[in-house]
C-alpha positions in Angstrom: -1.3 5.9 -10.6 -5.1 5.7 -11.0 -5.2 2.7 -11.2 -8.6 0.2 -12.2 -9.3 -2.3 -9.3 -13.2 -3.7 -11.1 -13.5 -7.1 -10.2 -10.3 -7.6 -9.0 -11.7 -8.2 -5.5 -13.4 -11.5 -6.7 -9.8 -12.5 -7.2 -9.2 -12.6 -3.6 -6.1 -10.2 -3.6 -7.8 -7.3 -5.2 -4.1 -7.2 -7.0 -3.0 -3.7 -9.8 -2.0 -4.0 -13.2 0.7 -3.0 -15.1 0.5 -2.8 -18.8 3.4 -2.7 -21.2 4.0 -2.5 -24.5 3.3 -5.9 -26.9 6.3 -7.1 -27.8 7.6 -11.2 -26.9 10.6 -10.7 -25.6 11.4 -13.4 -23.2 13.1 -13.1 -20.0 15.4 -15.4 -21.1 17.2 -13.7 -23.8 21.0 -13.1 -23.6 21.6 -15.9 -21.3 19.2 -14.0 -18.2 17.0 -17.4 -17.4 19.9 -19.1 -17.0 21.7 -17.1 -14.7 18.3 -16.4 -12.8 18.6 -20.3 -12.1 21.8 -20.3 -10.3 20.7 -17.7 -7.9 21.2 -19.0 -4.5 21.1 -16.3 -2.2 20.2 -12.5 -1.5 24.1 -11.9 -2.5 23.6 -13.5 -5.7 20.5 -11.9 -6.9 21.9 -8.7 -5.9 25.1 -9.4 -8.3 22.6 -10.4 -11.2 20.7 -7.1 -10.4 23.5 -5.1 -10.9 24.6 -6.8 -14.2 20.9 -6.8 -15.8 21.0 -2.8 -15.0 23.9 -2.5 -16.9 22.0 -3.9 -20.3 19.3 -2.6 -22.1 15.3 -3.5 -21.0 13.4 -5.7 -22.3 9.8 -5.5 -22.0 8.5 -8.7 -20.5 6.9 -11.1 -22.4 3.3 -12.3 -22.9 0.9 -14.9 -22.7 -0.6 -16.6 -25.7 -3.6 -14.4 -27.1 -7.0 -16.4 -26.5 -5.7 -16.5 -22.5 -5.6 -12.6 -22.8 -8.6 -12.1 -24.2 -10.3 -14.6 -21.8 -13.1 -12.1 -20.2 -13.6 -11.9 -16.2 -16.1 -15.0 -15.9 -13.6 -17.3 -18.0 -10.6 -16.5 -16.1 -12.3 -16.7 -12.5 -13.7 -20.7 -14.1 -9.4 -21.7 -13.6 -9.3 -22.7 -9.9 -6.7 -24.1 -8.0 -6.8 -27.9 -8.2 -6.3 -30.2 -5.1 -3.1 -30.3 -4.4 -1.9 -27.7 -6.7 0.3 -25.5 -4.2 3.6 -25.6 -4.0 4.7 -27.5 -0.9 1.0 -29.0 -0.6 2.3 -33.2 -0.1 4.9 -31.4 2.3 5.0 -30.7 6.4 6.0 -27.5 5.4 4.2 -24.6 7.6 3.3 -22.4 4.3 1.7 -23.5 0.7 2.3 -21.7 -1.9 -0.5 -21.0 -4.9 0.8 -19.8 -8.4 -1.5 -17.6 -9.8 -2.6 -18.9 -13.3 -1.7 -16.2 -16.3 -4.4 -14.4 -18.4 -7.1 -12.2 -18.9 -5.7 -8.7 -16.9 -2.3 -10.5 -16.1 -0.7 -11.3 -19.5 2.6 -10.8 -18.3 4.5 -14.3 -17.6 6.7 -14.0 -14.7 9.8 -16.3 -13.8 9.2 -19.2 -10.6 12.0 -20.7 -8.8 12.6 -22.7 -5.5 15.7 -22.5 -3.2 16.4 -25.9 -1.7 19.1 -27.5 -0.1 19.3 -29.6 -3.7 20.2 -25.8 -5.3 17.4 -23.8 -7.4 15.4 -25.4 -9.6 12.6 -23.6 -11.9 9.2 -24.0 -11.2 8.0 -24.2 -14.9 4.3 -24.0 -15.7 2.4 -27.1 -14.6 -1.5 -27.2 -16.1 -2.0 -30.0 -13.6 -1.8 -27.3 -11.0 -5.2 -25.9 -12.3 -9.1 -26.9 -13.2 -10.1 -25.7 -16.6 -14.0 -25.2 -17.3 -15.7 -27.9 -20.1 -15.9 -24.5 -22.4 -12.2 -24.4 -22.1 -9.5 -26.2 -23.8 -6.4 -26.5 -21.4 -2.9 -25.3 -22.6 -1.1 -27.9 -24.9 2.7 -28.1 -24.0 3.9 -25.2 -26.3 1.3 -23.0 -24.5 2.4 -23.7 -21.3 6.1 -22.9 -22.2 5.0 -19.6 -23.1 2.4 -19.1 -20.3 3.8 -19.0 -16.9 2.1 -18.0 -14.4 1.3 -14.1 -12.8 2.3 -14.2 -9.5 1.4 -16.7 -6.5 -0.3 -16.6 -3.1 1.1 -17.6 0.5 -1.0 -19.8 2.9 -0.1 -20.9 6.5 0.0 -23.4 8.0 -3.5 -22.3 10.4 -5.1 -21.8 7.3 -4.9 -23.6 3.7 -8.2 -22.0 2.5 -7.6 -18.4 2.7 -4.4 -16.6 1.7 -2.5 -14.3 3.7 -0.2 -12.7 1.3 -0.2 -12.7 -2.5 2.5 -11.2 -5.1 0.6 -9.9 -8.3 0.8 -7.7 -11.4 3.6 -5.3 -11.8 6.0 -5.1 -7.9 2.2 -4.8 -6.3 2.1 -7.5 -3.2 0.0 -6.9 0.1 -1.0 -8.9 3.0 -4.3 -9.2 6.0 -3.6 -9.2 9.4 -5.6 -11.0 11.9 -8.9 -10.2 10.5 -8.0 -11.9 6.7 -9.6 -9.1 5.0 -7.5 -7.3 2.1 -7.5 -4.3 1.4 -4.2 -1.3 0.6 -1.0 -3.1 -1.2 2.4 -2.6 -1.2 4.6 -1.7 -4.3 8.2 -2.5 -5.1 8.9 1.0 -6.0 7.2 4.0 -7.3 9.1 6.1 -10.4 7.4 9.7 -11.4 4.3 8.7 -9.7 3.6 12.9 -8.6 4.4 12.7 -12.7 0.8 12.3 -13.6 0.4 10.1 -16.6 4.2 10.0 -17.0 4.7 6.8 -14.1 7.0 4.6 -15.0 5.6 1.0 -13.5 8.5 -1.2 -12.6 7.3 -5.0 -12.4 8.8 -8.2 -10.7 10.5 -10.3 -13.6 11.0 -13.2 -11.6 10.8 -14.5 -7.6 12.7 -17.7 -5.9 11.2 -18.9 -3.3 13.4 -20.2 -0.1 12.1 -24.0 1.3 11.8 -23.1 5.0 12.4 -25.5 7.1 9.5 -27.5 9.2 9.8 -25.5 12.4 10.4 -22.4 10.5 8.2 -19.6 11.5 9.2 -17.6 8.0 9.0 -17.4 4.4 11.4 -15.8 2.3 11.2 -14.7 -0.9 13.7 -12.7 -3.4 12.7 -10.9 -6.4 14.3 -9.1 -9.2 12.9 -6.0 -10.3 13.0 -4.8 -13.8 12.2 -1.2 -15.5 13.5 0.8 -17.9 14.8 3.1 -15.2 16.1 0.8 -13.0 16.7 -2.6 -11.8 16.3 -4.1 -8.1 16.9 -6.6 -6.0 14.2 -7.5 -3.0 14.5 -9.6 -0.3 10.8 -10.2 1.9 10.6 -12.4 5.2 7.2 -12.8 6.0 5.9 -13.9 9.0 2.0 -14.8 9.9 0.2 -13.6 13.6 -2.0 -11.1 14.6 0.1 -8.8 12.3 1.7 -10.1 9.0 5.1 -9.0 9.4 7.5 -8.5 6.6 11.2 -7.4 6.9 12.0 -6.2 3.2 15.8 -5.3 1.9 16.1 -3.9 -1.1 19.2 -2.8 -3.5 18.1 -0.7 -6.2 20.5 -0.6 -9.4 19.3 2.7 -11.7 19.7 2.6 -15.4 19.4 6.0 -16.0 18.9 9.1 -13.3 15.8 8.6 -11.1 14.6 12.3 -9.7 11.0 11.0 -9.2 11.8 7.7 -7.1 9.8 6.6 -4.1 10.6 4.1 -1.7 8.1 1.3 -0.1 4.9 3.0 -1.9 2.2 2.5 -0.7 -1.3 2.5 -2.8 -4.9 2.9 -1.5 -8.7 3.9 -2.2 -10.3 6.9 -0.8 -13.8 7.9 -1.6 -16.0 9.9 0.7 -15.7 10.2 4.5 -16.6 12.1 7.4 -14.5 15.2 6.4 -15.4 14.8 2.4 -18.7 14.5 1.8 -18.9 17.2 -1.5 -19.0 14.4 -3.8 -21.3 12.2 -1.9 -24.0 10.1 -4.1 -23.6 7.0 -2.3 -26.4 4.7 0.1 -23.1 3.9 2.3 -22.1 6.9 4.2 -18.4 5.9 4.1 -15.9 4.1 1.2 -12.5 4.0 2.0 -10.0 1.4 2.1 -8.1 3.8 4.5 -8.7 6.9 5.9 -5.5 8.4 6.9 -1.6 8.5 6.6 0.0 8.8 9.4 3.9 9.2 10.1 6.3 9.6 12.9 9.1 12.0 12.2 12.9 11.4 13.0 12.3 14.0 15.8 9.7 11.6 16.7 6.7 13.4 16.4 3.6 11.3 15.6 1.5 13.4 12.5 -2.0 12.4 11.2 -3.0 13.8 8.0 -6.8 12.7 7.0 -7.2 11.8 3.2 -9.5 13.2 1.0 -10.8 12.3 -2.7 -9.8 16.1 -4.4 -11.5 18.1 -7.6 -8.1 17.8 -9.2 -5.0 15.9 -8.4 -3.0 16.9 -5.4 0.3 16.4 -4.0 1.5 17.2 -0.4 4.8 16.6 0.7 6.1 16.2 4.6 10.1 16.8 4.8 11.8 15.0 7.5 15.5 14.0 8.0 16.2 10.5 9.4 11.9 9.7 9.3 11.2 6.7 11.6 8.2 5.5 9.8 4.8 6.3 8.0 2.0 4.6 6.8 -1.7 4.7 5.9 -4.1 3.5 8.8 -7.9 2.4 8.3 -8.7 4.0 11.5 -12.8 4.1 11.7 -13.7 0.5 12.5 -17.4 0.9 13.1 -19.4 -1.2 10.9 -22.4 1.4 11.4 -20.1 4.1 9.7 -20.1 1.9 6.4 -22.6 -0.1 6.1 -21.3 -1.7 3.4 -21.7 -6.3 4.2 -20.0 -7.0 0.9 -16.4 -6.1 1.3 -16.6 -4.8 4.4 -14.4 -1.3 4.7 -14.5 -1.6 8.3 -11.9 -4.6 8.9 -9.6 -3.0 6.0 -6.0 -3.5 7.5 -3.7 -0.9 8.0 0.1 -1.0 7.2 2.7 0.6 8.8 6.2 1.0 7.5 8.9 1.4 9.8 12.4 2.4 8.3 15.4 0.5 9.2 18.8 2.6 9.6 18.8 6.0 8.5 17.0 7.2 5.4 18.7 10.6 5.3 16.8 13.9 4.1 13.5 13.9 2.1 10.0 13.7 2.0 7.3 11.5 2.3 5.2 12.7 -0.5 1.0 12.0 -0.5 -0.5 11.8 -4.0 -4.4 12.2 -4.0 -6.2 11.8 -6.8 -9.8 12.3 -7.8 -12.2 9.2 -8.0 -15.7 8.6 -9.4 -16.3 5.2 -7.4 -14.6 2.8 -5.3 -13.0 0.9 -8.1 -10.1 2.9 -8.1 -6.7 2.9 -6.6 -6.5 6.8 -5.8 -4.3 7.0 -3.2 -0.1 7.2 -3.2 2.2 7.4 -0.8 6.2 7.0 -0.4 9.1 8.3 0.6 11.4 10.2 -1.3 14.8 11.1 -1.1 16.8 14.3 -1.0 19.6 12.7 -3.2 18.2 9.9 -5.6 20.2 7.1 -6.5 22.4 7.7 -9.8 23.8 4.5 -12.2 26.5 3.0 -10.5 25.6 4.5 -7.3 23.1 2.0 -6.1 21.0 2.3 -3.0 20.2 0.0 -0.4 17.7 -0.1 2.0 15.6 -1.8 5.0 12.4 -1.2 6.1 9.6 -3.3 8.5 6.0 -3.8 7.2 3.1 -4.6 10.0 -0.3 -5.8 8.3 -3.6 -5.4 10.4 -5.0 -3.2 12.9 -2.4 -3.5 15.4 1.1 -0.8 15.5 3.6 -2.3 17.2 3.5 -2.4 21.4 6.7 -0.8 21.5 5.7 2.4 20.3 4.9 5.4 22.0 1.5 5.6 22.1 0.0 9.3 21.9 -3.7 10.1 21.6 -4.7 9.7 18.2 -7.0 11.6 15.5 -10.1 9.4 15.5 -12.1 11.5 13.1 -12.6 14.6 11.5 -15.4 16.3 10.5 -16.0 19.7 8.7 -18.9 21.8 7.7 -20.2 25.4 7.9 -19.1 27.1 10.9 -20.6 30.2 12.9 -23.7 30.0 15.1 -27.2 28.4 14.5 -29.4 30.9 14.6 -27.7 34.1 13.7 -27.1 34.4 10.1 -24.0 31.4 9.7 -21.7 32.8 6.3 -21.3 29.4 4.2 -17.4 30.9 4.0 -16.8 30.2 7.2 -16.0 26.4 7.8 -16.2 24.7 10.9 -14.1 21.7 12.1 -13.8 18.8 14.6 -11.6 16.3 15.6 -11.7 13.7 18.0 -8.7 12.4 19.5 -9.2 9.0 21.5 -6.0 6.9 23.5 -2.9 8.1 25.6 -3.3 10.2 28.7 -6.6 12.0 27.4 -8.7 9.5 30.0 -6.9 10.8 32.6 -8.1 14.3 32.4 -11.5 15.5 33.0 -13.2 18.9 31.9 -11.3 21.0 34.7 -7.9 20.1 33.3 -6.3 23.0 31.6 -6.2 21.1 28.1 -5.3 23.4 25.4 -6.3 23.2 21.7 -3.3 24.2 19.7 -4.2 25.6 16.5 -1.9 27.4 13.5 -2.9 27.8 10.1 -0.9 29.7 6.9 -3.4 32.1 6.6 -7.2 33.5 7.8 -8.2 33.3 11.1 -8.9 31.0 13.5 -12.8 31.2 16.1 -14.2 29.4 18.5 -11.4 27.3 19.8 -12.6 24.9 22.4 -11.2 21.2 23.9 -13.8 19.0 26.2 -13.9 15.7 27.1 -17.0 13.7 25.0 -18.0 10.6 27.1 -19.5 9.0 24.6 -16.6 8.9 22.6 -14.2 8.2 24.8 -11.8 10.8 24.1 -11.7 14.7 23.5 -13.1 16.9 21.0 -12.0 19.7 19.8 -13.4 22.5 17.6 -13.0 25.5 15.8 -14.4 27.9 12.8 -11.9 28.9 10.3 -12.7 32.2 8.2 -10.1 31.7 4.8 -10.3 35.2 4.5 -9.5 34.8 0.7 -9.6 32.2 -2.2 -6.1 30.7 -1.4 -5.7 27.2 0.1 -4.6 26.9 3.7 -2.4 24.9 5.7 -3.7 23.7 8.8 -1.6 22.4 12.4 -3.3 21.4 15.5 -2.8 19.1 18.8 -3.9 19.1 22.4 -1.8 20.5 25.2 -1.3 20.0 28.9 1.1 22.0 30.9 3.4 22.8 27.8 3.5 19.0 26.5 1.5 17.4 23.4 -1.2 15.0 24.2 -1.9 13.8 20.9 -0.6 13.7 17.7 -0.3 16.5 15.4 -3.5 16.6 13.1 -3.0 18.2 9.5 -4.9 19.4 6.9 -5.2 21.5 3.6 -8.7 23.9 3.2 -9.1 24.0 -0.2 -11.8 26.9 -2.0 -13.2 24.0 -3.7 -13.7 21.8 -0.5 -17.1 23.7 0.0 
């Protein structure tokens, strides 16, 4: 799951790899690229993902060697030419931009459009591209074996900058109002908590649906393809302030899948406000977000602040029936960056919120440690009590929002703005470096209608030690409420730490978690 991000921004979807063994197997064999040309509809792919999961897997196939060992500057001299997109000589309200093949992407995948003529396969089109003078384009037995990677999604406001792209392995993500790119999305997640065992399923092939003029949508199917398992996908995605994508997905195992996690979720966490013990950095913050956040089936709202660990760990928060979780970018102050290349501070957020009911599980967190922000560090997905089994498939639905707003709908507690930690006790009189004091500001919901002579409570529980110096007071200056305490571990053993604001026997805010570790300090 660590995954290698270098560079990748300057493809404008900072997109994941997946590598896979060598071998030129094409997704054609046994008859597969035909019947991948006669799906019509959700119902069909789902029937041809049930079929493929019941033959063996074939690796996909790969691109002709001098376009894989094209290095970055080479593959970033293909652009797009004019006119290139799909749908670009149309009054269509997207464009779609296939994503030329090569260099980290040497997997070919499968391009189809559903019309009202039927599906027809978009085969590889070298017109679609410019090729530098240094470079000699793909003759026509190349292009049969090149494809392309994966494509990008333009609307109709905007034919210059992309608002969704679908690249390398089942990795997709989107920008919300502020077009800046930043977590993705996966397909699925196998063994991931596994470390260096993850199996990375990949998108063999995608059709995309004509919408119609007015249409406000774009749909697109996809069949997934692993070892472990096969999978049908379904996204509608629609463009606003949020980009909005309803995804259904039926997932046919191969064999049994004990580690499977749904609508993963992958990120990059480097140093913040509450981890500064690997600091070496001229911008005081890196993250792409800064916290996941989840909203249990009892409907509790929970905010657990990520962190960038000595050694890989893995939390897990068991629900039954969850109602959503996600990871949130919540720190949009420019000043608390100062980074003006990619700019960490209009990152979007997404949250996931679960359609029907999920059942009993976990949504598990997966933290790994990071040396810079390259690096995809950061995992999270929901897992089930009882996995799918072969020829029990699963089916699900869940809602993606893209950008910095959560849905109006939602309740709307006060939220964990930020945390910070550092040696507790009292200036002045001796402080014990053990003893480790903490913050967190809380900012939204009710809190603005309380002042300092409101009996607001700080709730604190921790696993073990003892808790000091409890306090809650309103901060003008922030806006919200603080509250603080000083923690004395008591010991060596991590701890488990529960907090939230009270008010006459209700919660104010969301529940704020977090794990002291010995090696935090």
């Amino acid at each position: 799951m660590l995954i290698d991000r270098r560079n990748l921004l300057a493809l404008g979807v900072s997109s994941l790899v997946a590598l896979f063994p060598p071998r030129n197997v094409r997704a054609e064999t046994g008859g597969l690229g035909e019947r991948m040309g006669r799906v019509e509809s959700f119902e069909s792919l789902q029937a041809l993902a049930r079929d493929v999961a019941r033959t063996p897997f074939e690796p996909p196939s790969r691109v002709p060697k001098r376009f894989i060992e094209l290095g970055h500057d080479q593959y970033q001299a293909i652009g797009l030419a004019e006119g290139g997109t799909i749908w670009s000589a149309s009054d269509l309200p997207f464009r779609v931009a296939p994503v030329h093949a090569g260099w980290l992407f040497p997997h070919p995948i499968d391009l189809f459009e559903i019309g009202a003529a039927g599906t027809r396969r978009l085969s590889f089109d070298a017109t679609r591209f410019t090729y530098p003078d240094s470079m000699t384009p793909p003759d026509p037995g190349e292009g049969d074996q090149l494809g392309y990677a994966g494509f990008r999604v333009f609307d109709r406001f905007d034919v210059e900058r992309d608002v969704a792209a679908f690249l390398g392995a089942s990795y997709f993500r989107a920008v919300g109002k502020e077009m800046q790119y930043g977590l993705s999305a996966r397909g699925l997640a196998l063994d991931t908590a596994r470390l260096g065992e993850e199996e990375l399923p990949f998108f063999r092939a995608f059709w995309l649906e004509r919408p119609a003029p007015d249409s406000g949508s774009l749909t697109v199917l996809a069949l997934l393809d692993s070892a472990g398992t096969t999978g049908a996908y379904r996204f509608v995605l629609e463009t606003g302030r949020s980009t909005v994508i309803d995804v259904s997905a039926s997932i046919f195992p191969r064999t049994e899948l004990p580690g499977i996690g749904l609508a993963p979720i992958a990120s990059m966490y480097l140093h913040g406000e509450n981890d500064y013990r690997r600091r070496d950095d001229v911008r005081p913050e890196v993250h792409d977000s800064d916290g996941l956040v989840m909203r249990t089936g009892a409907g509790e709202w929970i905010w657990r602040p990520l962190r960038n660990p000595a050694e890989p760990r893995i939390s897990t928060f068991s629900d039954a029936t969850p109602r959503g979780f996600g990871l949130q970018q919540r720190d949009r102050s420019f000043a608390h960056y100062l980074d003006d290349g990619v700019y960490y501070d209009r990152r979007p957020n997404l949250w996931i919120e679960l359609v029907g009911d999920w059942g009993r599980g976990r949504v598990e967190l997966v933290e790994l440690p990071a040396e810079d922000d390259m690096t995809d560090n950061i995992a999270v997905y929901w897992r089930p009590e009882v996995p799918p089994l072969p020829e029990q498939p699963l089916s699900i639905g869940y809602r993606m929002y893209w950008g910095t707003d959560m849905p109006d709908r939602l309740p709307a507690p006060a939220r964990v703005m930020a945390t910070w930690t550092g040696v507790g006790g009292v200036p002045g009189e001796g402080r014990d470096p053990r003893i480790r004091r903490f913050v967190v500001d809380f900012s939204g919901g009710d809190l603005g209608r309380l002042d300092d002579g409101s009996a607001v409570e700080a709730v604190i529980t921790v696993s073990k030690g003892e808790v000091r110096r409890i306090a809650a007071r309103p901060v003008e200056e922030l806006g919200g409420w603080r509250m603080t305490f000083d923690l004395d571990p008591q010991g060596e053993a991590p701890i488990d730490l529960r907090a939230y604001l009270r008010f006459r026997g209700g919660a104010l805010t969301e529940t704020w978690l977090y794990t002291w570790h010995p090696d935090d300090v």
